[in-house]
DRENDO-1510 file (C-alpha; in Angstrom, 1 decimal, always signed):
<recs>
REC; n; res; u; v; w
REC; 1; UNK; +97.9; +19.9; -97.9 .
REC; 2; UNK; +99.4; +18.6; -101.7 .
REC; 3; UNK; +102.5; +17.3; -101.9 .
REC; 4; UNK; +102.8; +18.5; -105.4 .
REC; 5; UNK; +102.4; +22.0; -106.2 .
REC; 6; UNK; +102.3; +24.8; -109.0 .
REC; 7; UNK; +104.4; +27.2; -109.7 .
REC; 8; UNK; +103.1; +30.7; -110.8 .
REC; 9; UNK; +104.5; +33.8; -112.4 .
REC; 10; UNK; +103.8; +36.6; -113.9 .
REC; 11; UNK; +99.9; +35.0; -114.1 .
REC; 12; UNK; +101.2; +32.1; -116.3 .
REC; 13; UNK; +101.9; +28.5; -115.1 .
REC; 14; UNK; +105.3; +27.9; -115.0 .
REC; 15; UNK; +105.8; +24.3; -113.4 .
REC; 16; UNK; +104.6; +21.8; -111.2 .
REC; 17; UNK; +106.7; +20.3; -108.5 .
REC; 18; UNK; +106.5; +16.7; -107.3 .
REC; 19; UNK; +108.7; +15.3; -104.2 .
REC; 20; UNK; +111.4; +12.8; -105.4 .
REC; 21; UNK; +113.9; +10.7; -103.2 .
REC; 22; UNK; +116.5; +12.7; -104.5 .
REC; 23; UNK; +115.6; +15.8; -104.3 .
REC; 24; UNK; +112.3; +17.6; -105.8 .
REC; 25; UNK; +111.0; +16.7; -110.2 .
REC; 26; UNK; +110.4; +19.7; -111.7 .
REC; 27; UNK; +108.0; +19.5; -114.8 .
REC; 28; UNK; +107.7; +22.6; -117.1 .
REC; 29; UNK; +104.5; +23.9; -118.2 .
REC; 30; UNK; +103.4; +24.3; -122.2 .
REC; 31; UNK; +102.4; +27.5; -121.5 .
REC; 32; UNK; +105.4; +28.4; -119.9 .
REC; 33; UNK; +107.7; +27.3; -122.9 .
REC; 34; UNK; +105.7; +29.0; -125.5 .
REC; 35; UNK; +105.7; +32.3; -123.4 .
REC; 36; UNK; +109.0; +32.7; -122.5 .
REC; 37; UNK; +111.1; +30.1; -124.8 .
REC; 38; UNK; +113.2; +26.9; -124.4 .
REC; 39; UNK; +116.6; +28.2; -122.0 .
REC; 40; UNK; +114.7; +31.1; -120.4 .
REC; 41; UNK; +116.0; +32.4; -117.5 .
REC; 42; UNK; +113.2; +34.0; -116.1 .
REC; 43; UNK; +112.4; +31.5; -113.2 .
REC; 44; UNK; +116.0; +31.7; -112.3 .
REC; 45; UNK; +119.8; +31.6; -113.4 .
REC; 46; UNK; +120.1; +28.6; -112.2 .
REC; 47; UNK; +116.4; +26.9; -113.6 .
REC; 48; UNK; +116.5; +27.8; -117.2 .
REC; 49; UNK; +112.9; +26.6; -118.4 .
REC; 50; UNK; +111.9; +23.9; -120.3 .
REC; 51; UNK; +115.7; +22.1; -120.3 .
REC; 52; UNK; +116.9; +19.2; -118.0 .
REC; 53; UNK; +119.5; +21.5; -116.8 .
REC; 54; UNK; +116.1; +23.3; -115.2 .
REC; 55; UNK; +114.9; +20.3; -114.1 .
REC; 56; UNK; +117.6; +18.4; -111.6 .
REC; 57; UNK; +116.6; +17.5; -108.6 .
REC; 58; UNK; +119.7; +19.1; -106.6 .
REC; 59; UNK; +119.0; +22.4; -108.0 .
REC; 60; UNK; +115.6; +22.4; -107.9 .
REC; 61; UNK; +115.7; +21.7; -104.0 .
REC; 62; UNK; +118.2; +24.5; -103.4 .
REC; 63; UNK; +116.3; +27.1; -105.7 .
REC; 64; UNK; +112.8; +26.4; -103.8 .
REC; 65; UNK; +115.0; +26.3; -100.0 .
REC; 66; UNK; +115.8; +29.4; -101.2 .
REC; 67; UNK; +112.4; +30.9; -100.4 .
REC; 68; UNK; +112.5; +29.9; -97.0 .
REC; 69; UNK; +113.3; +31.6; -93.9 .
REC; 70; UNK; +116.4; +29.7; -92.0 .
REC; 71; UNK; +117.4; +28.2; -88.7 .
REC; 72; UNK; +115.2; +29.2; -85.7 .
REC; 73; UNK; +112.7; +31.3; -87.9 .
REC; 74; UNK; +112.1; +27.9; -90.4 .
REC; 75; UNK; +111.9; +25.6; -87.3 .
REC; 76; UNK; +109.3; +28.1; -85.6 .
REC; 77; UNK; +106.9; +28.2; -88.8 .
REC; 78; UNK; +106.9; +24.5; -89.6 .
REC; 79; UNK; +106.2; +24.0; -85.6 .
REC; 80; UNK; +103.2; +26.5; -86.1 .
REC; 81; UNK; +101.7; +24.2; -88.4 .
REC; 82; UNK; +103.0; +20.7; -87.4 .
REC; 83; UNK; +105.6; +20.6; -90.1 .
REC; 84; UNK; +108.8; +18.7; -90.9 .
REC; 85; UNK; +111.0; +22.0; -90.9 .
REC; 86; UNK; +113.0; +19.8; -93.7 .
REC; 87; UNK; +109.9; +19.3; -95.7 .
REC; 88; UNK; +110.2; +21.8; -98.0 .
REC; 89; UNK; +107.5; +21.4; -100.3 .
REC; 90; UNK; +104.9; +21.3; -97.1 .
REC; 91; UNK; +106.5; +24.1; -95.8 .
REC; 92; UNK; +106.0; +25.6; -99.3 .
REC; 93; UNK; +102.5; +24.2; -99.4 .
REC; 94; UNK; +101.5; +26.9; -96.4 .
REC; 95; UNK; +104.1; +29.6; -96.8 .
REC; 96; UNK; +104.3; +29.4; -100.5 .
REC; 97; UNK; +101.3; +32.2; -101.3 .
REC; 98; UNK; +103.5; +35.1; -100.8 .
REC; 99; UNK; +107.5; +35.1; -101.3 .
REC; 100; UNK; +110.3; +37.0; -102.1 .
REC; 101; UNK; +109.6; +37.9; -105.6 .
REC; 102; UNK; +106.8; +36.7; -107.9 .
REC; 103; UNK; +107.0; +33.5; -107.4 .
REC; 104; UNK; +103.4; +32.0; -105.8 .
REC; 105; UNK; +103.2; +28.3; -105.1 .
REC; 106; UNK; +99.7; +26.5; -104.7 .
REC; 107; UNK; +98.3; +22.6; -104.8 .
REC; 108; UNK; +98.3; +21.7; -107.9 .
REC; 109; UNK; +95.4; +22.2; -110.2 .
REC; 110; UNK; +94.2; +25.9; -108.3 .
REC; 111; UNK; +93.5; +28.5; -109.8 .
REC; 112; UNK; +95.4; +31.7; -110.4 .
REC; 113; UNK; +96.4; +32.8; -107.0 .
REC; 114; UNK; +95.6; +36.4; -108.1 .
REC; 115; UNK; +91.7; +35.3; -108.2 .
REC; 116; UNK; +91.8; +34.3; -105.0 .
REC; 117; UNK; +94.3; +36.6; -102.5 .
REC; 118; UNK; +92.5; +38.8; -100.1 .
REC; 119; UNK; +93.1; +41.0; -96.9 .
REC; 120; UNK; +92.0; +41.2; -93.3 .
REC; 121; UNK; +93.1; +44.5; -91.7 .
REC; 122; UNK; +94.8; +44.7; -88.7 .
REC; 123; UNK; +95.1; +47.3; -85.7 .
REC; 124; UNK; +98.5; +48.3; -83.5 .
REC; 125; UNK; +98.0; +46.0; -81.1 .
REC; 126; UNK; +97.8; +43.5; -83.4 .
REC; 127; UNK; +101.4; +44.1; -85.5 .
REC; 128; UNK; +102.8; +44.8; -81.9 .
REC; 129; UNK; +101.5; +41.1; -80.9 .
REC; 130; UNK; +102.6; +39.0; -84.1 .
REC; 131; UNK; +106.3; +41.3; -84.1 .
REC; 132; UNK; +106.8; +40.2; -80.8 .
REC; 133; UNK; +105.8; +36.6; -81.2 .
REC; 134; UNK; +108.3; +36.7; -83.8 .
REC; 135; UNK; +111.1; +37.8; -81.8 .
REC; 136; UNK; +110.6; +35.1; -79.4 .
REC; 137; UNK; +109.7; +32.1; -81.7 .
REC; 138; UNK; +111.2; +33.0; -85.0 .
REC; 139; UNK; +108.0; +33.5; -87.0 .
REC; 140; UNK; +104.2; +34.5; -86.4 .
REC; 141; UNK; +102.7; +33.1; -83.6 .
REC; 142; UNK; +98.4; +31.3; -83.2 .
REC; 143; UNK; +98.0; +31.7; -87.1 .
REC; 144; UNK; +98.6; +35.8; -87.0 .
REC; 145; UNK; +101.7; +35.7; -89.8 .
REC; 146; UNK; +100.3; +36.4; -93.4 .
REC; 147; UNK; +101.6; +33.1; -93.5 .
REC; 148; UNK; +104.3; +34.0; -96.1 .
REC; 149; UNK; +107.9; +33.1; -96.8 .
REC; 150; UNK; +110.7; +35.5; -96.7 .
REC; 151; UNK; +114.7; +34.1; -96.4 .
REC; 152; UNK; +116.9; +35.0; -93.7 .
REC; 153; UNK; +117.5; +34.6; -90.1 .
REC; 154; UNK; +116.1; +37.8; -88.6 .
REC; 155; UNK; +112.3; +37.5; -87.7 .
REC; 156; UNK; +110.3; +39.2; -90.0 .
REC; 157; UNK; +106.7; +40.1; -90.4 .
REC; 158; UNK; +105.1; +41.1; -93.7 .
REC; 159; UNK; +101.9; +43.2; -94.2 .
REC; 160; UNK; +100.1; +44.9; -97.1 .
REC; 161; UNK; +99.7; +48.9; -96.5 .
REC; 162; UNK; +96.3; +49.9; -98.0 .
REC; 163; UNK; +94.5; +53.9; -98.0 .
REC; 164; UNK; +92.6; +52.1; -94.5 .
REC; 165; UNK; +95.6; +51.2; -92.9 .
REC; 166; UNK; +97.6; +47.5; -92.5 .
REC; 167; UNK; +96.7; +43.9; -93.5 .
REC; 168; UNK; +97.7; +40.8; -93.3 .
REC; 169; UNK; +97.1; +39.0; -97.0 .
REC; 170; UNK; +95.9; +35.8; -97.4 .
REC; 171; UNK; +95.4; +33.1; -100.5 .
REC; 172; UNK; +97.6; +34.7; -102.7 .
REC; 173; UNK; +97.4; +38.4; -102.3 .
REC; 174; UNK; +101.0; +39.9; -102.2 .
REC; 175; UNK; +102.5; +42.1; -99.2 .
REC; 176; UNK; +103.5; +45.5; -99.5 .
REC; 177; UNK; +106.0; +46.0; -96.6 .
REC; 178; UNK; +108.1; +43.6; -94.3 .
REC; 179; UNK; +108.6; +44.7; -90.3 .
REC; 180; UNK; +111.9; +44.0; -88.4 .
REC; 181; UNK; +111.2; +44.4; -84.4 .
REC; 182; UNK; +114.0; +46.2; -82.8 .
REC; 183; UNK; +116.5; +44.8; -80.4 .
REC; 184; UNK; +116.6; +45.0; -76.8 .
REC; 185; UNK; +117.8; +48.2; -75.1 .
REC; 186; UNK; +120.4; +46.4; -73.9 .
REC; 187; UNK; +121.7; +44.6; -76.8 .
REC; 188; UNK; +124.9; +46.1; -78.8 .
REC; 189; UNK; +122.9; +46.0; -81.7 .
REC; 190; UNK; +119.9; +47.7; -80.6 .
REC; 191; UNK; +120.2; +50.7; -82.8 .
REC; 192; UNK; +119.7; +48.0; -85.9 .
REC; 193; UNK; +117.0; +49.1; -87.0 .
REC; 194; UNK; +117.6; +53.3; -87.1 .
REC; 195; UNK; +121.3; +52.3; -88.9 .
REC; 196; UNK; +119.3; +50.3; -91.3 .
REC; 197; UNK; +116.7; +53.1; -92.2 .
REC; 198; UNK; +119.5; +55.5; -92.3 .
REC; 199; UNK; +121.6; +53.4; -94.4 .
REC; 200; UNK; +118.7; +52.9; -96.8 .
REC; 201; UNK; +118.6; +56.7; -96.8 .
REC; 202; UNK; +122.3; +57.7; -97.7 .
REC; 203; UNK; +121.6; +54.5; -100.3 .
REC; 204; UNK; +118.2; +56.1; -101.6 .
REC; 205; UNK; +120.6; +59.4; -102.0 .
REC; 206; UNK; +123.3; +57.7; -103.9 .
REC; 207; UNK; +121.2; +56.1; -106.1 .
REC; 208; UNK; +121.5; +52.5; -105.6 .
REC; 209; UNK; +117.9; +52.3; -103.9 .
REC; 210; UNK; +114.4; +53.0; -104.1 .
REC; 211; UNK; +113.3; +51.4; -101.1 .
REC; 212; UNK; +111.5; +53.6; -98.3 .
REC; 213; UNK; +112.2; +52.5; -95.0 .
REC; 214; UNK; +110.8; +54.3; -91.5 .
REC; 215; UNK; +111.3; +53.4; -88.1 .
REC; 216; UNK; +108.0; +53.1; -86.9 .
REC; 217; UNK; +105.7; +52.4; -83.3 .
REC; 218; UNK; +103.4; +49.7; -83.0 .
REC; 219; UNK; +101.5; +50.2; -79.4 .
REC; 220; UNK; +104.3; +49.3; -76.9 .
REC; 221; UNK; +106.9; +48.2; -79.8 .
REC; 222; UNK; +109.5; +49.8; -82.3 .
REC; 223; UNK; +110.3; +48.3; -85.5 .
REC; 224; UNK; +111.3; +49.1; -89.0 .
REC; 225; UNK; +108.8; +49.1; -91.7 .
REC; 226; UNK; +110.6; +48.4; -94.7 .
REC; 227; UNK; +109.0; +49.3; -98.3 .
REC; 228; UNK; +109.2; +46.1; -100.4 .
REC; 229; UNK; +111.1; +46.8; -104.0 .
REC; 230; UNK; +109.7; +43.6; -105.3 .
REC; 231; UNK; +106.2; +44.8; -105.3 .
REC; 232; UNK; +104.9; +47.9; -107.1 .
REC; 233; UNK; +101.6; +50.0; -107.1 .
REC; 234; UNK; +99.5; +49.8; -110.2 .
REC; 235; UNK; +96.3; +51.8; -110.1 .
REC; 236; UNK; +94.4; +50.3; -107.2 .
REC; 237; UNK; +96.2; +46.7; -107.2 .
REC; 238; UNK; +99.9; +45.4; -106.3 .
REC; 239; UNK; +101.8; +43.9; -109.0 .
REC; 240; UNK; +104.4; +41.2; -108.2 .
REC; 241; UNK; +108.3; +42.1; -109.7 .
REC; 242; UNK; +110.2; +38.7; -109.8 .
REC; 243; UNK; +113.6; +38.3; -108.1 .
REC; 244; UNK; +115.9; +35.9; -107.2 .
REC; 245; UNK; +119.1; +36.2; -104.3 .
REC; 246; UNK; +122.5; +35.3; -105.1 .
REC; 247; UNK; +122.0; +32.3; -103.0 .
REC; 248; UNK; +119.3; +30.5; -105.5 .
REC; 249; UNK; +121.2; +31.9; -108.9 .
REC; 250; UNK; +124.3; +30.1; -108.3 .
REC; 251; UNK; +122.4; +27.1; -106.1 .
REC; 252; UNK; +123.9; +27.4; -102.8 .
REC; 253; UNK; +121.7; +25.5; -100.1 .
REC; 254; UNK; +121.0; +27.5; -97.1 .
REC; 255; UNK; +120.1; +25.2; -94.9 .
REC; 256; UNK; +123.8; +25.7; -93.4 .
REC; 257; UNK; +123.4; +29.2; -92.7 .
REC; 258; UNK; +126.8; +30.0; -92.8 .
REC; 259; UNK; +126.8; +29.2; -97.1 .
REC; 260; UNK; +125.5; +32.5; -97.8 .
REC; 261; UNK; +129.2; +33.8; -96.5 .
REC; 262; UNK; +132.2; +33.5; -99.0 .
REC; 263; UNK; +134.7; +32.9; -95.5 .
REC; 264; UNK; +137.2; +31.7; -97.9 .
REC; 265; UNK; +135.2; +29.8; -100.5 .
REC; 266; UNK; +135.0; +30.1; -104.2 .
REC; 267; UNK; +131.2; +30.9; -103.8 .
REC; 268; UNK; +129.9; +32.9; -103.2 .
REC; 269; UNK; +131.1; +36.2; -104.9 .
REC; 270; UNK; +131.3; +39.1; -106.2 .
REC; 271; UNK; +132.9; +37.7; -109.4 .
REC; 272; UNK; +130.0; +34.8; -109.9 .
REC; 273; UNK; +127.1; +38.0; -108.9 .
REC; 274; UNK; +129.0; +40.0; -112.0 .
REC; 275; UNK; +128.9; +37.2; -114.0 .
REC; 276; UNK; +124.8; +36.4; -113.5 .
REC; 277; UNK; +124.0; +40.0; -114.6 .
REC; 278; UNK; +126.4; +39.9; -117.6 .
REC; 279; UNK; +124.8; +36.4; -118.3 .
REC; 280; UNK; +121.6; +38.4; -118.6 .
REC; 281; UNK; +122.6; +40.9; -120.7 .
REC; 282; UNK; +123.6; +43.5; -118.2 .
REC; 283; UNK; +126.5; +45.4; -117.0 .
REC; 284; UNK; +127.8; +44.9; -113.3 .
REC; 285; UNK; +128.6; +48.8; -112.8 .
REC; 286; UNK; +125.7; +48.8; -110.7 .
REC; 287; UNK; +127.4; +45.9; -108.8 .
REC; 288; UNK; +130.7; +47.9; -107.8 .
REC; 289; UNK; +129.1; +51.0; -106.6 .
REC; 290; UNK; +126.6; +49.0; -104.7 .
REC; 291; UNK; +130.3; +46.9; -103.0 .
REC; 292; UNK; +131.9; +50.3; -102.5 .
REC; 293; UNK; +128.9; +51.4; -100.9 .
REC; 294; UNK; +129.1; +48.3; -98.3 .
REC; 295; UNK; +132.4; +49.0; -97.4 .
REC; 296; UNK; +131.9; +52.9; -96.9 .
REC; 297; UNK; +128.6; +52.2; -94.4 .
REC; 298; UNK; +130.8; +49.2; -92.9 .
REC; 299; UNK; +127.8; +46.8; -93.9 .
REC; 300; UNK; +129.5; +42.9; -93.1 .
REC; 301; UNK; +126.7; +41.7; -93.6 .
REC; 302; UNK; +126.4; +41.7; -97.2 .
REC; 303; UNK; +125.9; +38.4; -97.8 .
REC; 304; UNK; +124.4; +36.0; -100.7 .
REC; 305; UNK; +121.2; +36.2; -99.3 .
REC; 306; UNK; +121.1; +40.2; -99.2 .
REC; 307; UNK; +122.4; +40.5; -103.0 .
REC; 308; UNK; +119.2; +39.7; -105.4 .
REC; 309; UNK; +118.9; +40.1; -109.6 .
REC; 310; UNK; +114.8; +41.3; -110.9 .
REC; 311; UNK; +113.7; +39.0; -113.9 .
REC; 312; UNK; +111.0; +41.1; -115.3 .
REC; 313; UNK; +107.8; +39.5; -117.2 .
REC; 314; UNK; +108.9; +40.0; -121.0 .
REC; 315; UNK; +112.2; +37.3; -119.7 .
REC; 316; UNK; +114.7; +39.4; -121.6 .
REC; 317; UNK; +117.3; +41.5; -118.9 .
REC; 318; UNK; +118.3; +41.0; -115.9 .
REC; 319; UNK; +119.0; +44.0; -113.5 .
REC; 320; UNK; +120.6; +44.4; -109.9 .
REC; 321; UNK; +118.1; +44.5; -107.6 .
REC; 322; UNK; +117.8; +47.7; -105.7 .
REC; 323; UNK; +119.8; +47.8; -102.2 .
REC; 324; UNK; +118.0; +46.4; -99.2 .
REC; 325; UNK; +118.7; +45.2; -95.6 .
REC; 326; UNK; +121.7; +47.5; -95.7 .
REC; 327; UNK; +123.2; +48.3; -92.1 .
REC; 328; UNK; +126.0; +50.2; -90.3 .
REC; 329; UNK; +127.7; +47.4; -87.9 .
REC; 330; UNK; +131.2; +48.5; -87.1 .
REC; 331; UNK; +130.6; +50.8; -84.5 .
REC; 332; UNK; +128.6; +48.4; -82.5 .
REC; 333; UNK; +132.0; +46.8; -80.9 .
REC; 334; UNK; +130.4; +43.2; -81.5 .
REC; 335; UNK; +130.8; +42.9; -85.7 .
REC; 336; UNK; +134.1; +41.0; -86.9 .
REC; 337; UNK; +135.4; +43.7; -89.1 .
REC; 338; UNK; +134.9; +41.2; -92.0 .
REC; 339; UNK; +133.4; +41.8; -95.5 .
REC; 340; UNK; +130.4; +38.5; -96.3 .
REC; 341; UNK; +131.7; +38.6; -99.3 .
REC; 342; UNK; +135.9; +39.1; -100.4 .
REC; 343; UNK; +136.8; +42.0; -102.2 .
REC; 344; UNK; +139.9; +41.5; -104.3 .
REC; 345; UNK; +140.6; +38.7; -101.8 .
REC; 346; UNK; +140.3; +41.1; -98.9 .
REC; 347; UNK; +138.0; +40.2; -96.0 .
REC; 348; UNK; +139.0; +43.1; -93.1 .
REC; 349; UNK; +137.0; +45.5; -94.3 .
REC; 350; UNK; +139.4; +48.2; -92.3 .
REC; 351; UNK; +141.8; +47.0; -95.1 .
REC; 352; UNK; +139.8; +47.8; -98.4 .
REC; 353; UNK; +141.5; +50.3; -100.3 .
REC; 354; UNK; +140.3; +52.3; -103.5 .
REC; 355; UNK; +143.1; +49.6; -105.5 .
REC; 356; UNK; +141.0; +46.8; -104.4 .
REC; 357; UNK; +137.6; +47.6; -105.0 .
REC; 358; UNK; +139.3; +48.6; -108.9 .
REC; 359; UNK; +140.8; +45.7; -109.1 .
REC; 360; UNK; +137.7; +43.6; -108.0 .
REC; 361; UNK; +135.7; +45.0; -110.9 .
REC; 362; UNK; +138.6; +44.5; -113.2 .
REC; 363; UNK; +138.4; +41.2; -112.4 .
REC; 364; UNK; +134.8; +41.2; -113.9 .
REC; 365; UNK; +136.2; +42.5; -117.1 .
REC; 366; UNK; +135.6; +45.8; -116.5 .
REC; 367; UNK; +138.0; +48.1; -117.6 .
REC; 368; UNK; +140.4; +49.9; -114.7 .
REC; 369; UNK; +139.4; +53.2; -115.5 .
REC; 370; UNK; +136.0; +52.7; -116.2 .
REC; 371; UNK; +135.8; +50.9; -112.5 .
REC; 372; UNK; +137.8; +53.8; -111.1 .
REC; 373; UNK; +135.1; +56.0; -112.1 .
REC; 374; UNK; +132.5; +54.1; -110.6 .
REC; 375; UNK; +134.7; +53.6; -107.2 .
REC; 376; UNK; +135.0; +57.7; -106.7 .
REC; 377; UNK; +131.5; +58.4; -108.6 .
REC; 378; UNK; +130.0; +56.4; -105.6 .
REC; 379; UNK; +132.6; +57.6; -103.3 .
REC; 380; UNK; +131.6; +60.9; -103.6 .
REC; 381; UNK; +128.3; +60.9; -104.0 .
REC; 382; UNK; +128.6; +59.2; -100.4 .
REC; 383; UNK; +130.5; +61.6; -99.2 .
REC; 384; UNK; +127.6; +64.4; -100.5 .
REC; 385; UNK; +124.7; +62.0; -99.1 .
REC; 386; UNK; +126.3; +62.2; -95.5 .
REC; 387; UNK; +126.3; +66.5; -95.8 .
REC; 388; UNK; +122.6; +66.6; -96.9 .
REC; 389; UNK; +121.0; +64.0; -94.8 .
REC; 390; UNK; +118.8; +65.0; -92.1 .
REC; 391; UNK; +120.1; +63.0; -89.2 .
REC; 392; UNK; +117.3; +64.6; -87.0 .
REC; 393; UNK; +115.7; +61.7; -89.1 .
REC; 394; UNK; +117.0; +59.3; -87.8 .
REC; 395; UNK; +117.2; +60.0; -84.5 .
REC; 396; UNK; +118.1; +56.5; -82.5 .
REC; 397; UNK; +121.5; +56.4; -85.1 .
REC; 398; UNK; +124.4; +57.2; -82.8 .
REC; 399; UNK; +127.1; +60.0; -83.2 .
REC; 400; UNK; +129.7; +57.0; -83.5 .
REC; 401; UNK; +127.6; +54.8; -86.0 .
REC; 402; UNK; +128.0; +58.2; -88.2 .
REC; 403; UNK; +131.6; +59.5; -87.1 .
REC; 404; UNK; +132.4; +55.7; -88.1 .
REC; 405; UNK; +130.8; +56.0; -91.8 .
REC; 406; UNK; +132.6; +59.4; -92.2 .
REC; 407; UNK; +136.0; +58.2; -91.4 .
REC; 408; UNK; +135.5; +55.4; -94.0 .
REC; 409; UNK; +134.2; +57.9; -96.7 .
REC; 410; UNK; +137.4; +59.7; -96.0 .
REC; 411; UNK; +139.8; +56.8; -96.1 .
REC; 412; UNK; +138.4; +56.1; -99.4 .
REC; 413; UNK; +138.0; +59.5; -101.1 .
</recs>
């Protein structure tokens, strides 16, 4: 295991990364500058290339942290292979291969970790095995993981779908779809999985997603099979679209869970996720309908973490990434009732009105009426989503999870 690694994307050598008391050295590659230019954003917001902005320590640390999987689920993997859990670089060093976005980090001096991925197939019992591990420990369990990196505190497995069936990937090779076991019977949140595939539905509907999400069995286990949006078919090979989460853009260090919630904070926001798209030459329309849409499915869980921005290869725009890991909690009788992230300094998300989620955007600089318009454009086309859905679909969504959405549409329309 190297201590010092390279940073890949888009098939070009971005950076190498040493260790350093203080934090992690960054060093941009030649190639890297002369492809994308001096100030580039396309590593991330907050790492533009070849500057010594994109190169301190501090941010650097928080940026790469930001690949990682947190709490139980981080101490899990580093325990699987005898890791300092806050040794990010090692951690990177094994998990690195395959994050979120297109981002691969190897030793230094490898090759191209798109000559080298590959895949070993994988039956039920197999996926049943490494999602319950998973549960349990907080990551995949004897060596089964793909032995990639994905953020958050949820376990989470991630496969590539091929015409035989699944695989894990290995050396490089990207994933196609990540798997969320579902909760105990027992649990109040046991029906987190269905609320999620359903959500992503209504979202798919509305136009604020193109993930495909299904719940799915696996021998003796359910889970949710979620479609990744960060990876995209072309002919018979995956290609890798670059992302980055809230979180990493504006440096936040997740190693204190709770830092992807605003709870009162300056950051993060709504207002500092605006200003990164208008930063990269985008519009945060997208952005409102995609808050008004959390409040009308009661998602509190929208956090930094579950808000990312694509970079695409040529460097130039940043977009919104498509919704993801979008749920319906207030029904459950367990969620707090409050929004991750303030709108118009509202938290209770029983409280947001129409006026607030206007005056939000206005706060972006978009103009009241043109927000307005984007409030009751999403608003209804909510409200038209929950008519044509087939909730024989999703059948392990309860009658309240639904009635609960409705009531919410109506407040706001």
């Amino acid at each position: 295991m190297n201590d010092v690694l390279d940073v890949w994307l888009y098939g070009t050598r971005a950076a190498t990364v040493h260790p350093q008391r203080s934090g992690m050295s960054l060093t941009w590659s030649e190639e890297a500058v002369r492809r994308w230019g001096t100030g580039s954003r396309v590593v991330s917001h907050l790492l533009p290339i070849g500057t010594a902005e994109g190169a301190q320590p501090a941010r650097v640390r928080a940026w790469l942290e930001g690949l990682l999987p947190e709490g139980r689920a981080r101490s899990a993997m580093a325990a699987e292979h005898r890791i300092d859990p806050d040794d990010t670089l090692a951690m990177l060093a094994v998990y690195g291969k395959d994050t979120a976005g297109a981002v691969v980090l190897v030793d230094e001096g490898a090759p191209d970790p798109a000559t080298t991925g590959r895949l070993e197939p994988v039956d039920a019992d197999e996926i049943a095995e490494m999602l319950t591990h998973a549960a349990r420990h907080g990551g995949g369990g004897n060596r089964l993981d793909s032995l990639t990196s994905l953020a958050g505190m949820e376990p989470k497995v991630a496969l590539a779908r091929t015409a035989h069936g699944w695989a894990r990937v290995r050396g490089g090779a990207p994933s196609t779809h990540i798997l969320k076991l579902s909760r105990p019977d027992g649990s109040a949140t046991r029906d987190l999985i269905d609320t999620e595939a359903a959500a992503l539905d209504l979202a798919r509907r509305v136009g604020l997603t193109s993930v495909q999400a299904g719940v799915e069995r696996f021998a003796h286990v359910r889970a949710i099979v979620v479609q990744r949006y960060d990876r995209v078919a072309d002919g018979g090979a995956v290609r890798r679209i670059h992302q980055e989460d809230l979180a990493q853009a504006l440096g936040l260090s997740t190693a204190d869970p709770d830092r992807k919630f605003q709870r009162g904070r300056a950051l993060p926001s709504y207002s500092a996720a605006a200003a990164v798209l208008t930063d990269g030459g985008s519009t945060p329309d997208p952005l409102l309908r995609l808050a008004t849409f959390t409040v009308l499915v009661g998602n509190t869980d929208a956090h930094a973490k579950n808000h990312s921005f694509l970079r695409h290869d040529d460097g130039a725009r940043v977009d919104l990434a498509p919704a993801y890991d979008v749920s319906m909690h207030e029904h459950t009788g367990v969620s707090s009732g409050l929004l991750a992230l303030d709108i118009a300094g509202r938290r209770a998300i029983a409280e947001i009105t129409v006026d607030d989620l206007v005056a939000e955007g206005a706060s972006w600089g978009l103009a009241p009426a043109r927000a307005l318009r984007v409030v009751r454009q999403t608003v209804d086309a909510t409200a038209a989503a929950l008519a044509d859905i087939d909730r024989s679909a999703h059948p392990g969504v309860s009658m309240q999870a639904w009635a609960q959405v409705e009531r919410r549409v109506q407040q706001l329309a």
